[in-house]
Backbone and ligand atoms as CSV (ligand in chain L), in Angstrom:
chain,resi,resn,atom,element,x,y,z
A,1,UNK,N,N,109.050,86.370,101.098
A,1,UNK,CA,C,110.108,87.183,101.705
A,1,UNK,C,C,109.511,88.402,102.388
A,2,UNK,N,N,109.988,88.460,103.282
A,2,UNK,CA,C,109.481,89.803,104.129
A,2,UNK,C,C,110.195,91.195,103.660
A,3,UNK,N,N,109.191,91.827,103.372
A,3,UNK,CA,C,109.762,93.308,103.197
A,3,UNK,C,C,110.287,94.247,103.711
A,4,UNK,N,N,111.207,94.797,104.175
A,4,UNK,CA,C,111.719,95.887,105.150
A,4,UNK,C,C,111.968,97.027,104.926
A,5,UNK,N,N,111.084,98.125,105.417
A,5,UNK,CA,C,111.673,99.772,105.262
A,5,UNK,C,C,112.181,100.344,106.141
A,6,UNK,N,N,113.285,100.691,106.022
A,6,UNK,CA,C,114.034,101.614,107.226
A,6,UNK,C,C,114.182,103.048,107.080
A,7,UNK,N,N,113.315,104.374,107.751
A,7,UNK,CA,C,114.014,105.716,107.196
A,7,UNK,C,C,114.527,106.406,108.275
A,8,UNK,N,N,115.554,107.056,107.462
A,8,UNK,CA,C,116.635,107.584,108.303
A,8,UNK,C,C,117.175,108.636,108.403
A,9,UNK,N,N,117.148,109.691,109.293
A,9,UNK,CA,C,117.249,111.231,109.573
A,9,UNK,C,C,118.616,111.365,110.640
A,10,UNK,N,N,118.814,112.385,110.852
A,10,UNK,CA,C,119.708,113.018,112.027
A,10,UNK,C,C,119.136,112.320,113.825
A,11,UNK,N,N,118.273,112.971,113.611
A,11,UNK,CA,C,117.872,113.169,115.267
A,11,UNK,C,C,116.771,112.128,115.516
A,12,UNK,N,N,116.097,111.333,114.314
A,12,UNK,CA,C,115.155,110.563,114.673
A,12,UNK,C,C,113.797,110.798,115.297
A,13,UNK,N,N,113.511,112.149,115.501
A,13,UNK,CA,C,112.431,112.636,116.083
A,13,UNK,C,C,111.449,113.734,115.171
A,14,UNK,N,N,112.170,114.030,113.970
A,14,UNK,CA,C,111.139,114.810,113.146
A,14,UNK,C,C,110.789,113.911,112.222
A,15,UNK,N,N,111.838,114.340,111.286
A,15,UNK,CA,C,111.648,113.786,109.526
A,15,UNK,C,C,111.299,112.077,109.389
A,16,UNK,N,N,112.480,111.280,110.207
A,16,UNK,CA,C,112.172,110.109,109.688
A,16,UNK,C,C,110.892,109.146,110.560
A,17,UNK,N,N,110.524,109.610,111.868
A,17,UNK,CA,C,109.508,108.878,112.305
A,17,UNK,C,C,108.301,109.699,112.018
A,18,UNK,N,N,108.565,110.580,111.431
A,18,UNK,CA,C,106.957,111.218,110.226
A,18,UNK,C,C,106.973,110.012,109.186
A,19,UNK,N,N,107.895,109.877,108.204
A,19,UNK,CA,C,108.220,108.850,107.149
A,19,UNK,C,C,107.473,107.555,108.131
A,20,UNK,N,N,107.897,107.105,109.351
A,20,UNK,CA,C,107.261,105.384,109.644
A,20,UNK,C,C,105.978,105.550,109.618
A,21,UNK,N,N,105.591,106.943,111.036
A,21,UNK,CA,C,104.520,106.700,111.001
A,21,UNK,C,C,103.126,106.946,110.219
A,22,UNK,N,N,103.938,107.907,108.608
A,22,UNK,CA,C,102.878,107.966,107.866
A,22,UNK,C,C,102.673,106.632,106.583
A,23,UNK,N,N,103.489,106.236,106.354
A,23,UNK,CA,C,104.271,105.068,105.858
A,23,UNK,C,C,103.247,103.739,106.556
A,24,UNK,N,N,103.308,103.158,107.510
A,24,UNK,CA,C,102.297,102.351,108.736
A,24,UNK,C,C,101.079,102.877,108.199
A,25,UNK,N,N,100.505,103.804,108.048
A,25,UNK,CA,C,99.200,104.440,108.199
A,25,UNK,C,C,98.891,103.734,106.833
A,26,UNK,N,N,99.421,103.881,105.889
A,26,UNK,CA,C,99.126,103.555,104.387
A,26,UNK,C,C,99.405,102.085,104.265
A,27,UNK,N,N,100.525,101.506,104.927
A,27,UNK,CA,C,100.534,100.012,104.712
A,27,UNK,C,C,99.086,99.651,105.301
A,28,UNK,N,N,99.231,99.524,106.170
A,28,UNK,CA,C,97.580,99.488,107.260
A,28,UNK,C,C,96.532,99.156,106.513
A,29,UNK,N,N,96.421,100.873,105.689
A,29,UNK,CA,C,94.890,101.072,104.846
A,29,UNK,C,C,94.448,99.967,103.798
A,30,UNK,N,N,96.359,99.455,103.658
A,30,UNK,CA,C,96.219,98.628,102.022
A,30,UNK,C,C,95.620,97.144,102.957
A,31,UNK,N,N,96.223,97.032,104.570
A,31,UNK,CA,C,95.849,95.810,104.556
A,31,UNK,C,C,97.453,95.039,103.875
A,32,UNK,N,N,98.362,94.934,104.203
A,32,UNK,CA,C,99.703,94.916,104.048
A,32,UNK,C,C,100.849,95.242,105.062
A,33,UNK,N,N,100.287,95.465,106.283
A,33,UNK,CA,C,101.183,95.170,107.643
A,33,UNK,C,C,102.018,94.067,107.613
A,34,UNK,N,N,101.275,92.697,107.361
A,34,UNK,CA,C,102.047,91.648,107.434
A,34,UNK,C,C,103.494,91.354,106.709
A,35,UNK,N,N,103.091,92.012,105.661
A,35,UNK,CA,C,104.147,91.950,104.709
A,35,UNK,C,C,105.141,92.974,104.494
A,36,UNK,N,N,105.350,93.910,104.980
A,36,UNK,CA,C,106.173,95.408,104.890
A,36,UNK,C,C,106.202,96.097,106.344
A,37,UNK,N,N,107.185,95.158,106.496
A,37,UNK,CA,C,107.876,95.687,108.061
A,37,UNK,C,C,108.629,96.793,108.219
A,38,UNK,N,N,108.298,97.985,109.147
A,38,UNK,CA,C,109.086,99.401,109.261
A,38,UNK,C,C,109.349,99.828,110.287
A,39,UNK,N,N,110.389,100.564,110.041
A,39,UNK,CA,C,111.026,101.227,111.061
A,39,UNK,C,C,112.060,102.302,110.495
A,40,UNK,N,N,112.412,103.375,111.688
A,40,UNK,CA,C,113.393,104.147,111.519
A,40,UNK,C,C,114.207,104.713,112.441
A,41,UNK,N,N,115.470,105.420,112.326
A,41,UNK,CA,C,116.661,105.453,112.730
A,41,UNK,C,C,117.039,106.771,112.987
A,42,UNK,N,N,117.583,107.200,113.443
A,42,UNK,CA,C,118.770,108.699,113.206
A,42,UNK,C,C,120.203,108.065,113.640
A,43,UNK,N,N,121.117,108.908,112.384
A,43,UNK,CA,C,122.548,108.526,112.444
A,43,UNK,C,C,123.333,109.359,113.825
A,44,UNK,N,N,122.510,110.011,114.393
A,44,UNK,CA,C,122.753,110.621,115.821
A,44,UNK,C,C,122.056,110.392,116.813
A,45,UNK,N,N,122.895,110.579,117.854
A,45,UNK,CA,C,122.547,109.415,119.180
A,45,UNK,C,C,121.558,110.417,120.294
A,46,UNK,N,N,121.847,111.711,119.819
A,46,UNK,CA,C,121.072,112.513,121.369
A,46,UNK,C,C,119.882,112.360,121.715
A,47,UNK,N,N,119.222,111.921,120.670
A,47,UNK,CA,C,117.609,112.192,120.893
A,47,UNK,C,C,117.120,110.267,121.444
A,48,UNK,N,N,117.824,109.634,121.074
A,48,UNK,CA,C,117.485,108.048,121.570
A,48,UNK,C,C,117.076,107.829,122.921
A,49,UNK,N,N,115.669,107.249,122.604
A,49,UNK,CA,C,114.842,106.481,123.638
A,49,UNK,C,C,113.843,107.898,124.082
A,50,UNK,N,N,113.574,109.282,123.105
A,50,UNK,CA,C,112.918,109.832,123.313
A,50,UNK,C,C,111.890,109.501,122.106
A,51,UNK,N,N,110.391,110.023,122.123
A,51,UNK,CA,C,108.925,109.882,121.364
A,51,UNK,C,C,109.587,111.252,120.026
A,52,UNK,N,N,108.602,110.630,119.243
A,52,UNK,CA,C,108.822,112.140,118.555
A,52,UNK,C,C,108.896,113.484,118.335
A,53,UNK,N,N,109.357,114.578,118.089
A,53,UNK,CA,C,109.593,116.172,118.658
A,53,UNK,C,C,107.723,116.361,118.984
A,54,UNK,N,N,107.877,117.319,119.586
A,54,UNK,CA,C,106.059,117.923,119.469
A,54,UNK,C,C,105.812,118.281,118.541
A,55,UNK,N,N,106.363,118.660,117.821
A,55,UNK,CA,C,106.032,119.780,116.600
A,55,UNK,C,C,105.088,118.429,115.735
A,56,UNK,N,N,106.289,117.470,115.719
A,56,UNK,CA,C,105.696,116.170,114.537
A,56,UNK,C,C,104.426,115.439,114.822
A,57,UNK,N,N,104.523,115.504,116.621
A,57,UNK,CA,C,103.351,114.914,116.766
A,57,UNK,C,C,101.968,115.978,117.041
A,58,UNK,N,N,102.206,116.797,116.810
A,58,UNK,CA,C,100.900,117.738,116.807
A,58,UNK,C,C,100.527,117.642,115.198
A,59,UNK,N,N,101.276,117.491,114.660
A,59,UNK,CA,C,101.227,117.307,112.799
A,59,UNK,C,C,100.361,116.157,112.773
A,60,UNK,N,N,101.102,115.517,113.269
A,60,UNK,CA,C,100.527,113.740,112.920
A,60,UNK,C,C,99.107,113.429,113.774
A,61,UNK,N,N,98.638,114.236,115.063
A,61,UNK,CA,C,97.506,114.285,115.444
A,61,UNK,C,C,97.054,114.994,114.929
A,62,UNK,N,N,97.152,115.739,114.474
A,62,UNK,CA,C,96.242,116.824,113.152
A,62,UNK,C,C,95.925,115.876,112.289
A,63,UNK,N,N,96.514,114.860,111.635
A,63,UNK,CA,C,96.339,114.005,110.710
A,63,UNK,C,C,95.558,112.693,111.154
A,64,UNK,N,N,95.124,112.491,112.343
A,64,UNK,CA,C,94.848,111.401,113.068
A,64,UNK,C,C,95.665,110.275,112.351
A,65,UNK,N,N,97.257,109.864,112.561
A,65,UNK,CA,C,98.090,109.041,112.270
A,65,UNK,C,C,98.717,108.732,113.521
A,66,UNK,N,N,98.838,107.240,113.955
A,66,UNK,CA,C,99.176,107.133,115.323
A,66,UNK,C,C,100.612,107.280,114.894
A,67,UNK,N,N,101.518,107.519,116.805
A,67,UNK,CA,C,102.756,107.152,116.078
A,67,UNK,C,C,102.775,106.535,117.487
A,68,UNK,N,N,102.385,105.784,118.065
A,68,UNK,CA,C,102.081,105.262,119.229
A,68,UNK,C,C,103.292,104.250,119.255
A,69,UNK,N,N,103.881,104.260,120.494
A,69,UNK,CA,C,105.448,103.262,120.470
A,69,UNK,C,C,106.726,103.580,119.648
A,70,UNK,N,N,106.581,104.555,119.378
A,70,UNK,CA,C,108.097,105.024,118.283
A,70,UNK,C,C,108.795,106.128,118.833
A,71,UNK,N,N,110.037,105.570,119.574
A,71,UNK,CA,C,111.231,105.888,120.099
A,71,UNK,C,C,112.524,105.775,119.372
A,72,UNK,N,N,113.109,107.263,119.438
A,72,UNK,CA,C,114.406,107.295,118.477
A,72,UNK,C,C,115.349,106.159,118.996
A,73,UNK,N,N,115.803,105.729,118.003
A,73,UNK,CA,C,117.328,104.790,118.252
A,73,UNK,C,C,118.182,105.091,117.023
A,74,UNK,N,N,119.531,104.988,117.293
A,74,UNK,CA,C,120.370,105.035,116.400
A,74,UNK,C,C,120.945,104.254,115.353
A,75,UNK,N,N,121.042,104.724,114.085
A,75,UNK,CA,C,121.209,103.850,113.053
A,75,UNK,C,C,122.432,102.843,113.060
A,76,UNK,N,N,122.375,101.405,113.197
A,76,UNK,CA,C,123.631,100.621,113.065
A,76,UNK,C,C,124.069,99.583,112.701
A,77,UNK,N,N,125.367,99.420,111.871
A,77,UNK,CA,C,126.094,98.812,110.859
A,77,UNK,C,C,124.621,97.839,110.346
A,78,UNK,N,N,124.350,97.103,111.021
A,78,UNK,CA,C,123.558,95.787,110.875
A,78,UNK,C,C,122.330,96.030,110.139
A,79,UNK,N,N,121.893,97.554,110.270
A,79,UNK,CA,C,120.856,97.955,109.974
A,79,UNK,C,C,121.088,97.373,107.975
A,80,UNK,N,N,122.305,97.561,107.682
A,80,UNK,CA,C,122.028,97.934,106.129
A,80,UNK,C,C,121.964,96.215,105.452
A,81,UNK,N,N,122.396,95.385,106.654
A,81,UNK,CA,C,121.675,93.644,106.329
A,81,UNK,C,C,120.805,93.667,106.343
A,82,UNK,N,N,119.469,93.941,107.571
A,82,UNK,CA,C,118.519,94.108,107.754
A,82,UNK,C,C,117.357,94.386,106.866
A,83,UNK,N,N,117.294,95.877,106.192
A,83,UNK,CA,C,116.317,96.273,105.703
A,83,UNK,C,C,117.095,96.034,104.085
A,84,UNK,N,N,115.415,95.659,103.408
A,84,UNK,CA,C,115.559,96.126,101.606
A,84,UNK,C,C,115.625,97.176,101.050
A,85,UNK,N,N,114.594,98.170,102.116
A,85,UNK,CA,C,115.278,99.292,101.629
A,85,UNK,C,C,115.236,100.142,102.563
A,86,UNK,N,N,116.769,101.195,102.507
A,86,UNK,CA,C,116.722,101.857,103.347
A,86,UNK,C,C,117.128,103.594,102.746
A,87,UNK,N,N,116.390,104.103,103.460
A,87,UNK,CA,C,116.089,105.364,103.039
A,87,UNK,C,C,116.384,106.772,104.100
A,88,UNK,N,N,117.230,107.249,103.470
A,88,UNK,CA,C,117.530,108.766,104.143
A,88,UNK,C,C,117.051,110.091,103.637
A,89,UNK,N,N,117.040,110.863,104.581
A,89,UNK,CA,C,115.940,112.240,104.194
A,89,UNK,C,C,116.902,113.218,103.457
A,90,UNK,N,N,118.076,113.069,103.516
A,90,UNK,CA,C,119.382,113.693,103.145
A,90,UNK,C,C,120.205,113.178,102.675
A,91,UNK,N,N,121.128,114.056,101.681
A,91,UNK,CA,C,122.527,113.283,101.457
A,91,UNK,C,C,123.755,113.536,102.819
A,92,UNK,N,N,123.760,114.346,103.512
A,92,UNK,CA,C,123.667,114.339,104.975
A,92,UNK,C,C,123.932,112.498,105.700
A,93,UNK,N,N,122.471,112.621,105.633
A,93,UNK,CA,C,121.847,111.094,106.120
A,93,UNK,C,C,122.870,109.807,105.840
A,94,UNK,N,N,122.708,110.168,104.208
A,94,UNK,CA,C,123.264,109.181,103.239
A,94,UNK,C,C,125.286,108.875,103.554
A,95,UNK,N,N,125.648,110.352,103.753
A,95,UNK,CA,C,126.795,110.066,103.682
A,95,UNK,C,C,127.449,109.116,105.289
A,96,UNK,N,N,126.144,110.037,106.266
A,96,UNK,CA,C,126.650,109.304,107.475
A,96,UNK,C,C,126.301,107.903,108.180
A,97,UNK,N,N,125.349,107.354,107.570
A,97,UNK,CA,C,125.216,106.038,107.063
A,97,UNK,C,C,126.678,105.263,106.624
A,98,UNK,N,N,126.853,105.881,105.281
A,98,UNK,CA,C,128.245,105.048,104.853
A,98,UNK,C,C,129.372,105.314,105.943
A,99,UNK,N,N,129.381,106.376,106.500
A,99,UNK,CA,C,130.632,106.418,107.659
A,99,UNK,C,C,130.273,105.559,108.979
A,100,UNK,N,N,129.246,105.233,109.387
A,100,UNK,CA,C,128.746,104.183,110.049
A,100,UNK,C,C,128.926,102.719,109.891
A,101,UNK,N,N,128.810,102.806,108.629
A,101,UNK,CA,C,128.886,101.131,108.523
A,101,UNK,C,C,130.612,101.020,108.331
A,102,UNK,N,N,130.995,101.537,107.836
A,102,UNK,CA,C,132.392,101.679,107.500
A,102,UNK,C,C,133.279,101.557,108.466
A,103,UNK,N,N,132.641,102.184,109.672
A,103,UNK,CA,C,133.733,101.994,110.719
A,103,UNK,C,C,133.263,101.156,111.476
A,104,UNK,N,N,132.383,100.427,111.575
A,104,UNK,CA,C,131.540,98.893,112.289
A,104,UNK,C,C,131.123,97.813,111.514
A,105,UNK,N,N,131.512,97.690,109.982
A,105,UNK,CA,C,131.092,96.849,109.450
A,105,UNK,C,C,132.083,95.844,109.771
A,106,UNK,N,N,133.574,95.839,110.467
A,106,UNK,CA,C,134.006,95.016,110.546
A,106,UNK,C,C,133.731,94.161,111.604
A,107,UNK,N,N,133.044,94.246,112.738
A,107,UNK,CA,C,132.793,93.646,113.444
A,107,UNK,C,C,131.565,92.824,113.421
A,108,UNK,N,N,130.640,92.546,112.076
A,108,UNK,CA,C,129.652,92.294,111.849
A,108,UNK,C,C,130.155,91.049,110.101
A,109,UNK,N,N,128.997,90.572,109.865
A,109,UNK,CA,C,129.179,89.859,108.688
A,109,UNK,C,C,129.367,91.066,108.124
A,110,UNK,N,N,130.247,90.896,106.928
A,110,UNK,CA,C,130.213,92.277,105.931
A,110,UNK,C,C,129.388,91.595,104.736
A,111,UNK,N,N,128.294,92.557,104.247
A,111,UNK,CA,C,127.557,92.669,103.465
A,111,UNK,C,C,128.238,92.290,102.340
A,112,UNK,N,N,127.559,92.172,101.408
A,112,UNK,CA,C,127.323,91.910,99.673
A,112,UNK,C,C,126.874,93.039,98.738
A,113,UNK,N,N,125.846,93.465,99.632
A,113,UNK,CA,C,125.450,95.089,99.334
A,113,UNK,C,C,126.219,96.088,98.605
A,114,UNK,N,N,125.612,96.509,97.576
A,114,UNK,CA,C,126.361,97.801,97.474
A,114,UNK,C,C,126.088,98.831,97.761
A,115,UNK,N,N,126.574,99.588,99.038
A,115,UNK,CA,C,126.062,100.842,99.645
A,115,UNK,C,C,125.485,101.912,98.417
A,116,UNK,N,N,125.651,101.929,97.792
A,116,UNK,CA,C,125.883,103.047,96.844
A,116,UNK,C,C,124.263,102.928,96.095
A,117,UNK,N,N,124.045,101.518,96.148
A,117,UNK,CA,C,122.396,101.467,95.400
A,117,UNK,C,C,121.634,101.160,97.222
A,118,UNK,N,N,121.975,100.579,97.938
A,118,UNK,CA,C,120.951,100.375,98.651
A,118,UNK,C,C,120.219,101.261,99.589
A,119,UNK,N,N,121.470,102.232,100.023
A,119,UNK,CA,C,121.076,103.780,100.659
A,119,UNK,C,C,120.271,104.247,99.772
A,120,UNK,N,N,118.819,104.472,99.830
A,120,UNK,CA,C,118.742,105.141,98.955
A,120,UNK,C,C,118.000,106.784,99.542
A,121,UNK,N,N,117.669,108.029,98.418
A,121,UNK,CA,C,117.606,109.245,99.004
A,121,UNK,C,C,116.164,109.316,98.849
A,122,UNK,N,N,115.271,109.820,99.699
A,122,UNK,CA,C,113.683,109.985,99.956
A,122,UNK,C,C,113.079,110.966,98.720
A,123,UNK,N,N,113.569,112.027,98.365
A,123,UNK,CA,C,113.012,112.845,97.580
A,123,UNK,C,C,113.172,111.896,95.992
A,124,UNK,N,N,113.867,111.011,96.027
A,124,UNK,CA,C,114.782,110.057,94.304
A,124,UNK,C,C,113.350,109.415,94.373
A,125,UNK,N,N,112.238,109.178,95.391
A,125,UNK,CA,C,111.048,108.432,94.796
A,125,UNK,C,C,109.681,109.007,94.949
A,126,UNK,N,N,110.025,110.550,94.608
A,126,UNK,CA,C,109.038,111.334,93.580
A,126,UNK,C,C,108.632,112.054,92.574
A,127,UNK,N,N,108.492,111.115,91.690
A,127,UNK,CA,C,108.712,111.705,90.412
A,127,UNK,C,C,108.423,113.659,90.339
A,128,UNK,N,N,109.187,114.113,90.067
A,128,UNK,CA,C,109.044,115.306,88.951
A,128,UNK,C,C,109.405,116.501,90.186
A,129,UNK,N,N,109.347,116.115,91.562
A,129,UNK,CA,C,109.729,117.226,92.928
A,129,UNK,C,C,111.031,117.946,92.085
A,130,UNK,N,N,111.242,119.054,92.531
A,130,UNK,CA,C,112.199,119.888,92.851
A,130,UNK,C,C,113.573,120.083,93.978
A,131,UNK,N,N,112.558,119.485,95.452
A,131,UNK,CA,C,113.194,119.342,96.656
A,131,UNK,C,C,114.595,118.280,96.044
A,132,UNK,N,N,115.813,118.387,96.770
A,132,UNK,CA,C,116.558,117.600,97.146
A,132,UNK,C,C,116.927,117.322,98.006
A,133,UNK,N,N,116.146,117.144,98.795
A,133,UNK,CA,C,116.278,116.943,100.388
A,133,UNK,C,C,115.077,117.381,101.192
A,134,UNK,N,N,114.368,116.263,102.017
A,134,UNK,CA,C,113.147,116.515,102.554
A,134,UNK,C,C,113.879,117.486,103.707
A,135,UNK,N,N,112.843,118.796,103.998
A,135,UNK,CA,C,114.082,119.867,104.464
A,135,UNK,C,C,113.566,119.403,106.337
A,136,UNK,N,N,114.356,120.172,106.908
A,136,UNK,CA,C,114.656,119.584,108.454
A,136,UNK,C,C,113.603,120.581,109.057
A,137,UNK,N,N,112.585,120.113,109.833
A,137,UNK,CA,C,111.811,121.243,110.426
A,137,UNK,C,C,112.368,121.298,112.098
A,138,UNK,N,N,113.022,121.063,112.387
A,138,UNK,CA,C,114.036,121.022,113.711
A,138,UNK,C,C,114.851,122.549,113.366
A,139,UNK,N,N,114.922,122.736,112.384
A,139,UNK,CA,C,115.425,123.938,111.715
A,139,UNK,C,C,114.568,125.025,111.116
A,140,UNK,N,N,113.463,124.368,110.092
A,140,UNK,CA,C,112.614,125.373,109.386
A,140,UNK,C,C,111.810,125.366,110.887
A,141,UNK,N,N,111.363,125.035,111.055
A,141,UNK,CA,C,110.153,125.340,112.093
A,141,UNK,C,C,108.919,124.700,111.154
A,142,UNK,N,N,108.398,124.422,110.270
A,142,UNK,CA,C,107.798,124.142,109.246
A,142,UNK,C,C,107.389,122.786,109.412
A,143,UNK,N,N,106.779,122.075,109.810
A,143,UNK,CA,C,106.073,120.717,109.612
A,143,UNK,C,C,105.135,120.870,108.958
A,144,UNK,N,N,104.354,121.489,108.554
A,144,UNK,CA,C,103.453,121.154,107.535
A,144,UNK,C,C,104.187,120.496,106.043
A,145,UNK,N,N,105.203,121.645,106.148
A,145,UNK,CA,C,105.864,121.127,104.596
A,145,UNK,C,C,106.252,120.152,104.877
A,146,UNK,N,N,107.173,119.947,105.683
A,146,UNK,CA,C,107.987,118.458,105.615
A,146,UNK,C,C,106.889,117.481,105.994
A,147,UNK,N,N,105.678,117.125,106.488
A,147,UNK,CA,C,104.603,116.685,106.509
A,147,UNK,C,C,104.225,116.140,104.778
A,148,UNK,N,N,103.745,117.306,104.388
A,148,UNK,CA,C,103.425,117.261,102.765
A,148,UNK,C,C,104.133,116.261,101.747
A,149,UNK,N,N,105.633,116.418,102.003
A,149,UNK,CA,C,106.179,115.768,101.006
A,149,UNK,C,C,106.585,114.322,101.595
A,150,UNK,N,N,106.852,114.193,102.738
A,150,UNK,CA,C,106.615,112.937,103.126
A,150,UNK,C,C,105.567,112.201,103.092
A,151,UNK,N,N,104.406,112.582,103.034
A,151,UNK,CA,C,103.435,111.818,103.113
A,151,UNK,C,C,103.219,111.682,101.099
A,152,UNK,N,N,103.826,112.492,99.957
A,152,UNK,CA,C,103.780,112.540,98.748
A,152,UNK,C,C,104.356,111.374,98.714
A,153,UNK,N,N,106.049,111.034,99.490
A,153,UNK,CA,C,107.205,110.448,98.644
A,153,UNK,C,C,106.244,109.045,99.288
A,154,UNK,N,N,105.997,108.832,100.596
A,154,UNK,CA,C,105.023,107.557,101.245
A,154,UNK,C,C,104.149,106.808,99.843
A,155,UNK,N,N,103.889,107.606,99.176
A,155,UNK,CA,C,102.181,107.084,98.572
A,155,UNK,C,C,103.116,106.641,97.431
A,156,UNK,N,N,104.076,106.977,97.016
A,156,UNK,CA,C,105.067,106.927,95.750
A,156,UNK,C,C,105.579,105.489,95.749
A,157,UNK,N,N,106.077,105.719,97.244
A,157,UNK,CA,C,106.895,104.784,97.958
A,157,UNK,C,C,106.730,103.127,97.838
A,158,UNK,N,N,105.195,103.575,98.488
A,158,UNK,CA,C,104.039,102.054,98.599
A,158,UNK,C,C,103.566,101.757,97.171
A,159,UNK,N,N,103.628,102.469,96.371
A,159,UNK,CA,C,103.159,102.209,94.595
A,159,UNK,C,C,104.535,101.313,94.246
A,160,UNK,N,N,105.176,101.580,94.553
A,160,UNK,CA,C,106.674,101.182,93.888
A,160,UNK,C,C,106.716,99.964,94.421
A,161,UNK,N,N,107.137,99.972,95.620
A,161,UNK,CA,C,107.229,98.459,96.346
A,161,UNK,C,C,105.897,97.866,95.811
A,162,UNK,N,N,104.793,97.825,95.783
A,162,UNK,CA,C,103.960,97.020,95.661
A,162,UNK,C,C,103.983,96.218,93.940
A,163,UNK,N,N,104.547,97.374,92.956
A,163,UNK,CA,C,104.971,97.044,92.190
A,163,UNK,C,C,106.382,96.436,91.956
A,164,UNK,N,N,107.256,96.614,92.629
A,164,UNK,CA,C,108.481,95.215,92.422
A,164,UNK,C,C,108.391,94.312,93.102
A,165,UNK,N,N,107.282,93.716,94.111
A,165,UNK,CA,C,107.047,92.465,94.770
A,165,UNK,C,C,105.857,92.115,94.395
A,166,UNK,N,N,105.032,92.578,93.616
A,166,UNK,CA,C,103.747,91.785,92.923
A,166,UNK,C,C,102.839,92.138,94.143
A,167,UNK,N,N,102.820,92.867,94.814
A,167,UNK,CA,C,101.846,92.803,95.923
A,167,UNK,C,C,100.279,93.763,95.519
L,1,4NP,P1,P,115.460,115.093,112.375
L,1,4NP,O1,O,115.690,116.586,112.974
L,1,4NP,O2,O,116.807,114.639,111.865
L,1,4NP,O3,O,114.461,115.266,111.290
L,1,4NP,O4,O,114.962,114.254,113.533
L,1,4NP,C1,C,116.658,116.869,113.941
L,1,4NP,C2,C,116.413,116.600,115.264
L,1,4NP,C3,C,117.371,116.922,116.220
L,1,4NP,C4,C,118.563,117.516,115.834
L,1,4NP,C5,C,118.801,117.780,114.495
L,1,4NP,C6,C,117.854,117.453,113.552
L,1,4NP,N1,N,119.538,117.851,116.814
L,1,4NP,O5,O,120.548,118.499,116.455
L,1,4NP,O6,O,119.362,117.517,118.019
């Protein structure tokens, strides 16, 4: 079975394509591309079909992490068939997700899913953090931090999955 990660922010240009493209970097290293397919979303439409903010990608070239080909698109209904797991940087995120599918799930197969476990929240898979919410540097100005803990909850992330699929 193929694995799917989806993460999912507002604007699609800070928080959650930091999450793919540091996320990629580590599948990569393991040698596990084939098997753990990713991508990510924002539940808002303005920033779609633009690269990531500068701020993220001066971060992520600081880090030599490509993010080469990753253009915002917006999160939709189908997405929550799609991926195994899908992940928001916020309860923000989380709630507008469920108002998404909610008002387009009818035009689609309706899921089996239960929104409620499959949304799940980015900071819930690191053990012992404080944060409740990977914070927005579109706002702080701050990418290093939001850098930091994304690339924490990533390494958490890939331990976990690798451990509930035997990989
Ligand atoms: P992100 O940050 O959700 O981490 O991509 C934001 C980017 C853009 C906006 C808000 C947050 N915006 O309002 O355009």
């Amino acid at each position: 079975m193929q694995i799917s990660v989806l993460f999912v922010c507002l604007g699609n240009i800070c928080r959650s394509p930091t999450a793919e493209a540091v996320f990629r970097h580590l599948v990569r290293q393991e040698g596990l591309e084939d098997k753990i397919l990713i991508d990510s979303a924002g539940t808002g439409d303005w920033h779609v079909g633009e690269p990531p903010h500068h701020g993220t990608r001066k971060k992520l070239d600081e880090m030599s992490i490509s993010y080469e080909g990753l253009r915002a698109r917006q999160f939709k209904a189908e997405d929550v068939e799609r991926f195994t797991y899908i992940i928001g940087m916020d309860d923000n995120n989380i709630a507008d997700m469920k108002s998404i599918y909610n008002r387009h799930a009818a035009g689609i197969e309706r899921s089996t899913r239960n929104l409620d476990t499959c949304l799940r929240r980015f900071v819930d898979f690191i053990p012992g953090t404080t944060y409740t919410k990977v914070p927005d540097p579109w706002y702080t100005g701050d990418f290093d931090e939001t850098y930091r803990l994304i690339s924490s909850g990533c390494r958490h992330l890939l331990t976990l999955i690798k451990q509930e699929h035997g990989l």
